[in-house]
C-alpha positions in Angstrom: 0.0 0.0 0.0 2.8 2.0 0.1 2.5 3.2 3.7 6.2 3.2 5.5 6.3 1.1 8.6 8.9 1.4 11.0 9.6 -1.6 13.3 11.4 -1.2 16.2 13.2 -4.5 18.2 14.4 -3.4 21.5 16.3 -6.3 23.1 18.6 -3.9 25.6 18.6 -1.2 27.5 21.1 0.8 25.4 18.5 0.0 22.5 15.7 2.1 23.7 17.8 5.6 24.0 19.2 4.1 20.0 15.3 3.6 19.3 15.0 7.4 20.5 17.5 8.6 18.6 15.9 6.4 15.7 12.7 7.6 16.1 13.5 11.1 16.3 15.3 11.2 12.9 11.8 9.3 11.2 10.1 12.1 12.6 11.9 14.9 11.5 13.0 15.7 15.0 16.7 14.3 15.8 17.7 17.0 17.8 14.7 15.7 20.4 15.2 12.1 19.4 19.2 13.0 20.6 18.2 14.8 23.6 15.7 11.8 25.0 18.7 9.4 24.4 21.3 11.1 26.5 18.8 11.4 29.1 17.9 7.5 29.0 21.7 7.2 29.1 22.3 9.6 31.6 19.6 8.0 33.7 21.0 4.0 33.3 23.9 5.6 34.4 23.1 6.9 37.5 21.1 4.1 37.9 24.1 1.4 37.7 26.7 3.9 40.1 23.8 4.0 42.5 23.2 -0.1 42.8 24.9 -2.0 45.7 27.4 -3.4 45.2 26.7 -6.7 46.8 23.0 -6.8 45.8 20.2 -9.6 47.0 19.3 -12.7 44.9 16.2 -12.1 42.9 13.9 -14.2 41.3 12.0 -12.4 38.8 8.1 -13.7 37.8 6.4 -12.3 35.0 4.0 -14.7 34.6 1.6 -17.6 36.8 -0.2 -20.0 34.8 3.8 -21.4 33.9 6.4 -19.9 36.1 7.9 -17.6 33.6 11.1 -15.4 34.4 13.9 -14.0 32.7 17.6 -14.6 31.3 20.3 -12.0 31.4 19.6 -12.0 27.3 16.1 -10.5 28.4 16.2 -6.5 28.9 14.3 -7.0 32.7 17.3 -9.9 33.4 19.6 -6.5 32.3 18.0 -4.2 34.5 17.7 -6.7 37.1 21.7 -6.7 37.1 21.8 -2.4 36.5 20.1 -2.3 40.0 22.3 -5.2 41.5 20.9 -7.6 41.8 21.5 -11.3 41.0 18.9 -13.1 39.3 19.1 -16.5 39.9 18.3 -17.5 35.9 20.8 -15.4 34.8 22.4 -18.3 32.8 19.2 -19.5 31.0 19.8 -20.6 27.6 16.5 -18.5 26.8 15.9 -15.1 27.3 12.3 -15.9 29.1 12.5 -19.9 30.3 9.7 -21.3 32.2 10.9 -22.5 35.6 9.9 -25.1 38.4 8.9 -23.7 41.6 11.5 -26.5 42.8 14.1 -24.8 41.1 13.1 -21.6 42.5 12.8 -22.8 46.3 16.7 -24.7 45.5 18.1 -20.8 44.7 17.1 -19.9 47.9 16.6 -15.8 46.7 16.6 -12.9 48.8 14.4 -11.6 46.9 11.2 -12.6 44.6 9.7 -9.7 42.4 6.3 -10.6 40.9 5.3 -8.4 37.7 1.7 -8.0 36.9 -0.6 -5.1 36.4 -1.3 -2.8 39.0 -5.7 -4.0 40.3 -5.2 -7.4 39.3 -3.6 -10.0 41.9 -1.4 -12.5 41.1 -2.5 -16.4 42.3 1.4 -16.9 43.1 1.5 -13.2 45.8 -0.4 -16.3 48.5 1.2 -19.0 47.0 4.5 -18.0 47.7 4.3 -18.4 51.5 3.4 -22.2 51.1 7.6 -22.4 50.8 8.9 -20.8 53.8 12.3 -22.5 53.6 12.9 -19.5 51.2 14.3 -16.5 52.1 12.5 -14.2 50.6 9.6 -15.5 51.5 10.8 -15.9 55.5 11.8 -12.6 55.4 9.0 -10.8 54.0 10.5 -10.0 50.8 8.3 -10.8 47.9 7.6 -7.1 46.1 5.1 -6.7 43.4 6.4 -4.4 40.4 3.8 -2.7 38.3 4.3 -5.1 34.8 2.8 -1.7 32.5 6.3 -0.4 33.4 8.9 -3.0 33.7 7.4 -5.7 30.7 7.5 -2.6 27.7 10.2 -1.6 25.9 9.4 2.0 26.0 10.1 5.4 27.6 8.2 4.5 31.0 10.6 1.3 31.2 12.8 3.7 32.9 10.3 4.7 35.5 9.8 0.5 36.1 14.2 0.0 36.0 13.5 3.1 38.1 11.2 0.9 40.9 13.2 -2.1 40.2 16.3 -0.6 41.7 14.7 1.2 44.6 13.2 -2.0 45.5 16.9 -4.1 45.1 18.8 -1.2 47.2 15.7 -1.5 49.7 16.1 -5.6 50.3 19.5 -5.4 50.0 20.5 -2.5 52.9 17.9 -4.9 54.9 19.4 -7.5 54.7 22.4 -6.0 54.8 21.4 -4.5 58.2 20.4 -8.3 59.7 23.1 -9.3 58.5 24.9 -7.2 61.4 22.4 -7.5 64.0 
C-alpha cells in the first residue's frame, strides 16, 4: 500500500535511548530524538553507580499460569543486574525460560519480584508463603512491580528499572542491616 512502517526491536537497555535517537530522525525531530537518548543514558547511568554493590538474589516472575522469568539476554534480566541484583536464571539458555517452583525454592533468593498489572492479583502473591524455607519468603520480601512499566520496551521502562532498583537497594540494605544484627 505504500505506507512506511517502522519496526522497532528493542532487546537492551542501550537500545531504547538508540530507538530514540531512531525515532527522532523518522520524525523529522533528531535533535529531540538525541536529547531523549542522552537522558535514558544519563539516567541508566546513574542508575548502575547508585546499585549495591553486593546486591540480593532475585527471582523475577512475570508470569503464573507457567512460572515464567527471565535470562540475562532479556532487557528486565539486564535491568535486574543495573540495580544489582543477581537473578538467579541469569544463565538461561533463553531469554524468558519457564521454571519449576523447585528450582526456585533450591536458589534460595533474597528476593522474589512478581510483575503484573497494578488491580489485578497474582495467584502466586499467597502461593509464595506455602515455601517458607525461602528467604525471601521468611523474610517478608516478595515485592510486586507494576508489569505496565517494567514488561514494555518504551520510555516509562525507565520509570519500572526506576522501581526495580529502589526496591533491590531497599532488600538489599535490609538484609544487609540483619546481617549485622
Amino acid at each position: 500500500l505504500g505506507i512506511p512502517v517502522y519496526y522497532d526491536v528493542t532487546e537492551s537497555l542501550e537500545d531504547l535511548a538508540a530507538s530514540q535517537e531512531r525515532l527522532g530522525t523518522l520524525l523529522g525531530a533528531p535533535d529531540v530524538g538525541a536529547e531523549r537518548a542522552a537522558a535514558t543514558r544519563a539516567m541508566l547511568a546513574r542508575l548502575r553507580k547508585n546499585a549495591p554493590q553486593t546486591g540480593v538474589s532475585a527471582f523475577f516472575q512475570i508470569a503464573d499460569q507457567n512460572l515464567y522469568t527471565v535470562s540475562r539476554q532479556h532487557f528486565i534480566g539486564e535491568a535486574l543486574s543495573l540495580c544489582g541484583a543477581r537473578n538467579i536464571f541469569d544463565d538461561s539458555k533463553l531469554p524468558v525460560p519457564t521454571v519449576g517452583v523447585e528450582a526456585v525454592v533450591a536458589a534460595n533468593p533474597g528476593l522474589i519480584l512478581i510483575s503484573r498489572p497494578l488491580g489485578k492479583e497474582s495467584l502466586w502473591e499467597k502461593k509464595w508463603h506455602d515455601y517458607d524455607s525461602v528467604a525471601a519468603v521468611r523474610n517478608g520480601n516478595i515485592r510486586i512491580i507494576n508489569a505496565d512499566l517494567i514488561s514494555r520496551p518504551g520510555t516509562r521502562l525507565l520509570e519500572g528499572v526506576t522501581r526495580l532498583c529502589e526496591i533491590v537497594s531497599e532488600v538489599s540494605a535490609g538484609m544487609q542491616h540483619a546481617d549485622r544484627d
